[in-house]
Structures are given as C-alpha cells and as structure tokens.
RORO-465348 format. One record per residue (C-alpha): residue in three letters; x, y, z. Coordinates in steps of 0.5 Angstrom, whole numbers, padded with zeros to 4 digits, always signed. Example, Ala and Ser with C-alpha at 12.3 -4.5 7.8 and 13.67 -1.06 7.14 Angstrom:
BEGIN
ALA+0025-0009+0016SER+0027-0002+0014
***
This chain:
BEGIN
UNK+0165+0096+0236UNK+0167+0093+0230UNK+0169+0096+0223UNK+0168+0095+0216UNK+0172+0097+0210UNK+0168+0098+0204UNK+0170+0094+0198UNK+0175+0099+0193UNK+0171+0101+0188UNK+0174+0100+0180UNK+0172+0106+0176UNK+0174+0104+0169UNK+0174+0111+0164UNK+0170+0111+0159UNK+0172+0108+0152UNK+0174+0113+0147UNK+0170+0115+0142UNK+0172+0114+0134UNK+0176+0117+0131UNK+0174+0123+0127UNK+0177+0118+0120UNK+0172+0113+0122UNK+0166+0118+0123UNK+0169+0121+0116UNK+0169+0115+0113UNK+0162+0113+0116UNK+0159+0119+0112UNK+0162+0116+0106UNK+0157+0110+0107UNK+0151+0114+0108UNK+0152+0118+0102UNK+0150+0112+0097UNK+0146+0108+0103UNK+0140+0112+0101UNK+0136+0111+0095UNK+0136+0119+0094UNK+0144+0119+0095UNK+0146+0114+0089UNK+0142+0116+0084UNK+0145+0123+0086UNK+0152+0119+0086UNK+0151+0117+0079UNK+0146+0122+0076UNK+0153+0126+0077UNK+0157+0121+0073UNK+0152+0119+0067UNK+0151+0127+0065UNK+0159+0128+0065UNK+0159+0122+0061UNK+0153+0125+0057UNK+0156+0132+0056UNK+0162+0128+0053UNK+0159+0126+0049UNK+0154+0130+0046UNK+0161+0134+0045UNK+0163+0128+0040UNK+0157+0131+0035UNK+0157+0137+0036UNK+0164+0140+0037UNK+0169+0141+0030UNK+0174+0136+0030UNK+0179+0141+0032UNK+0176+0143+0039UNK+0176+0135+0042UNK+0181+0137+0046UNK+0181+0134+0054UNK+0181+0141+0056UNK+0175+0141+0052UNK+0172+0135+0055UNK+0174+0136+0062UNK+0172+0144+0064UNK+0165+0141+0060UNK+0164+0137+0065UNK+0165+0141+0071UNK+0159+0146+0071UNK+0153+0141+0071UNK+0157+0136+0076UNK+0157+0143+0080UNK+0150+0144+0080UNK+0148+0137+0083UNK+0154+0137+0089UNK+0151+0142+0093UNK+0145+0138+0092UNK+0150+0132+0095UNK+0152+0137+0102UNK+0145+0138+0103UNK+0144+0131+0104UNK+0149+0130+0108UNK+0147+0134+0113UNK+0140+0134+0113UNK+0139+0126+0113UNK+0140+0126+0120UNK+0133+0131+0121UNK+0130+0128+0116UNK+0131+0120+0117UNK+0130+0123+0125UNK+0137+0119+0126UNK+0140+0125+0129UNK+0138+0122+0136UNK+0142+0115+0135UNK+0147+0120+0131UNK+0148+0124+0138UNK+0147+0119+0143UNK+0154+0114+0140UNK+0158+0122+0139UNK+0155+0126+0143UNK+0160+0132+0141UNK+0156+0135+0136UNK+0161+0139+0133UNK+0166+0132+0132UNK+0160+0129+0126UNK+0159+0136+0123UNK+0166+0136+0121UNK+0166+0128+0118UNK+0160+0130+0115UNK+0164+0137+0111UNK+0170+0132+0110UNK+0166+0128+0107UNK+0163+0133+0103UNK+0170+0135+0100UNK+0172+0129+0100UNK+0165+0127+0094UNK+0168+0134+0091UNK+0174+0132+0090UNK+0172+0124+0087UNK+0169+0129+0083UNK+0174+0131+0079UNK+0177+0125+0079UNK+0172+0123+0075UNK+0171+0129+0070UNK+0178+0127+0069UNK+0176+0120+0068UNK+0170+0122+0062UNK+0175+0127+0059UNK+0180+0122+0057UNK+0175+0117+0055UNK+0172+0123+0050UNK+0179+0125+0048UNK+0181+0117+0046UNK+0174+0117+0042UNK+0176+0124+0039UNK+0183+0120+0036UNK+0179+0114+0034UNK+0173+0118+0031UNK+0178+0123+0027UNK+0178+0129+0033UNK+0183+0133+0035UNK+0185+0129+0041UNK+0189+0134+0044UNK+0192+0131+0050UNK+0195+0139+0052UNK+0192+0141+0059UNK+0193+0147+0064UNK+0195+0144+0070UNK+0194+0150+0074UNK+0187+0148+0071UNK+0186+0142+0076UNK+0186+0146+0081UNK+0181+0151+0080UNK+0176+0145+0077UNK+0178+0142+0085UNK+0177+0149+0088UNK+0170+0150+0085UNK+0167+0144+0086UNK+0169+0144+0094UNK+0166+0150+0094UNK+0161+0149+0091UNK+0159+0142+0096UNK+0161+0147+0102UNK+0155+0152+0099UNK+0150+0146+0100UNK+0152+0144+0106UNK+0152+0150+0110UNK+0145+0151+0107UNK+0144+0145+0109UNK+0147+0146+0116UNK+0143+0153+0117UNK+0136+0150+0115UNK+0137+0142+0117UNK+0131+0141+0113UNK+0132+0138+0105UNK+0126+0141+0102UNK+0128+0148+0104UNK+0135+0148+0104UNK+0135+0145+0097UNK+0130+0150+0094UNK+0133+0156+0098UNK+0140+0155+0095UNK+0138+0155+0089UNK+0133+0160+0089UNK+0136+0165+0093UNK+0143+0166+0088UNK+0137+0167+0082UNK+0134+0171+0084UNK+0141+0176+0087UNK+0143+0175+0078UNK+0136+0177+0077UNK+0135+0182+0080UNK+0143+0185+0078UNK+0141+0185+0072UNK+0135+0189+0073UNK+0138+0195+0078UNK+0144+0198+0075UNK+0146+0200+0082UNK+0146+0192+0085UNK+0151+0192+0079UNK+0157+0194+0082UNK+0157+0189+0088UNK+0154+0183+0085UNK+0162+0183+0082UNK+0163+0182+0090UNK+0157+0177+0092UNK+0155+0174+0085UNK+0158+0167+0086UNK+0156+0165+0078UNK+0160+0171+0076UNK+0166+0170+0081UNK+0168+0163+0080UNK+0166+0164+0072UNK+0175+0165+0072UNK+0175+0158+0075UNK+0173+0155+0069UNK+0179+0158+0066UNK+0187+0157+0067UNK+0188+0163+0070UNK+0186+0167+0075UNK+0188+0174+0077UNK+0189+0177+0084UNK+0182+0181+0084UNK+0178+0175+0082UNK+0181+0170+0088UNK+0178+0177+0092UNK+0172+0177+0090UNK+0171+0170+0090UNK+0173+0170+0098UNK+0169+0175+0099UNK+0163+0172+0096UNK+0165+0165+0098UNK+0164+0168+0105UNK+0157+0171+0105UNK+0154+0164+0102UNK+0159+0159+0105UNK+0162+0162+0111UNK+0157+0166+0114UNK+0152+0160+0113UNK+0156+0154+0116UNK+0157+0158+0122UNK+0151+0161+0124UNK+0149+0153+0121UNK+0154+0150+0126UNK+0151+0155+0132UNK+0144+0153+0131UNK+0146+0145+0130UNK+0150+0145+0137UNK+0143+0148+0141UNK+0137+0145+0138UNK+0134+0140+0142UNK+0135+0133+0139UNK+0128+0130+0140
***
C-alpha cells in the first residue's frame, strides 16, 4: 500500500485594498467627471466673480475693502456646496456605480469617509477661492479709484472655513440618508425653509429656532467674532441637521442591498 502526499498548497493573502488617501483622491475626480458636477464647480467660482463685481458698481468707494469682497462671496458659494455633497454621494445610486464601487471596496464605511473628505476638501478649496476673487476685486477697487483696503480678521478665514465645511456636510448627510439627488436636494432646501417659516410665523417656535435655525446660528460666522453661546447654538443646530442625518445616512448605506 502506497501512500501519496498531496502537494502543499500556497495560500497568498488578498491584496490589500487602497489606501483611504487614493479612495479621496478618487472622489476628487468624480466631482468634475460628471457634467452636473463641473458646471456646478464653475457655477460656484463664476458667481463669486460675479458678486464681486457687481460690488465694483454698486459699492461706495470707501467700502471696497477685501473684507467686503471676501464675506460677499461666501453665502452664494454656501448655497451651492451642499448641492456639491449631495452629488458626491448619490452618484453612486443615481449613476447605478454603487456595485462597481462596492465590489473593488467592500468596506462600505472606507468610500463614505473619502466621499465626506472630498467634500471638505471641495469646502475649503472654496474659500481659497473667495479669497482669490476677493484680492482680484481689491486690486480693481485700488485701480478704479476704490478704497482697496487690504485690512482682514484673520480669525474671519476660519469662520468662512467652518461655515462652508459644514455647510457641504449638511448636503452630504442629506445626501447619505435619502441616496437619491432629486430628493435630498429638493429636501434640504425645503425643510430648513419651511422650519424659518414657520418660526417666523408661531411665536412659541421663536425661542428654539435660536437653537435649531442654521441661517440664524451660523449668521455670526460672517462676522469676526463669535461668542461662546453663539458656537453652542451653532453645535446644537449643527447636530439635528448634520449629525443626526450623516449618522442615520451612514447606518442605512451599510445595510441596503446594492442591486
């Protein structure tokens, strides 16, 4: 009776996976390979131009300063970024990529963090170009007889850094919790509308709209000073309508089923 050993069997460990930096970097890409999201991109830097310089007009002299043209830019930048996060997110649903997307990362939780860190990276970039259209405003103001004060807050930068960070993050938590564009776009735009609204017109939502009315908590943020009470009042906000929705959003992306 004879006995046969069977070959050894080399067992070679899975390659690993990319790295979170290269998944980041990837959700860069995505944000300006769609059409929707590169006009969005330059949507956002045309109309900081154009605030600017519709301010070169309409402004006194004395009042073309860089602070004037940097906090100008920053509202209508912030009502399109979250518009940004909300694309981020649900391409994947709405360009039906989130198979592919899962396939080559199955750890769903590793491409939802890329996806946000794009979204703050985008955020940031943002201000970088508010500060880009503020100097070239504060330069035509010198040459066209403007103040063309150069006198900035520093601790205003950040404020304008916190604002549109969270700004995007408030879309992409709606974006995260509905995985539908339409729907998370037409949502997050509706819903705090209708919570001013309605503040305004019942005199008992008054008291806690103070706590939970973004356009009212982060309205110091466009200022150079912020007290204590105003950055609770701006967590507080900032967790019922980021927060709570990134985390429900997070929860509900790790369990449904990708077709």
């Amino acid at each position: 009776m004879t006995t046969t050993t069977a070959p050894a069997v080399t067992v070679r460990p899975a390659p690993p996976g990319p790295s979170l930096v290269r998944l980041t970097e990837v959700e860069l890409r995505k944000l300006a390979d769609t059409r929707a999201g590169r006009w969005l991109l330059a949507t956002i830097g045309l109309i900081a131009a154009a605030i600017a310089t519709v301010q070169l007009f309409v402004l006194d002299e004395a009042a073309q300063t860089f602070t004037a043209f940097f906090t100008a830019s920053l509202l209508p930048v912030g009502l399109l970024l979250p518009v940004l996060g909300i694309l981020s997110i649900t391409a994947e649903w709405s360009q039906r990529t989130a198979l592919t997307t899962f396939a080559l990362v199955p750890r769903r939780e590793r491409v939802v963090v890329a996806k946000l860190a794009a979204v703050v990276l985008a955020a940031l970039a943002s201000v970088a170009v508010s500060l880009a259209v503020a100097t070239a405003g504060t330069l035509a103001a010198r040459a066209t007889g403007g103040a063309g004060s150069w006198t900035f807050d520093w601790s205003l930068l950040g404020h304008a850094a916190v604002l549109q960070v969270t700004s995007a993050l408030m879309g992409a938590a709606f974006g995260l919790l509905l995985l539908n564009t339409p729907l998370a776009i037409v949502t997050y735009l509706l819903l705090p509308t209708v919570w001013s609204i309605l503040a305004m017109m019942v005199a008992a939502l008054r008291g806690p709209a103070r706590w939970l009315d973004t356009s009212v908590t982060m309205e110091p943020l466009f200022g150079p000073e912020v007290t204590a009470g105003q950055w609770g009042r701006l967590a507080v906000s900032l967790l019922v309508w980021m927060v709570a929705p990134l985390a429900a959003g997070l929860v509900r992306t790790l369990r449904r089923e990708v077709a």
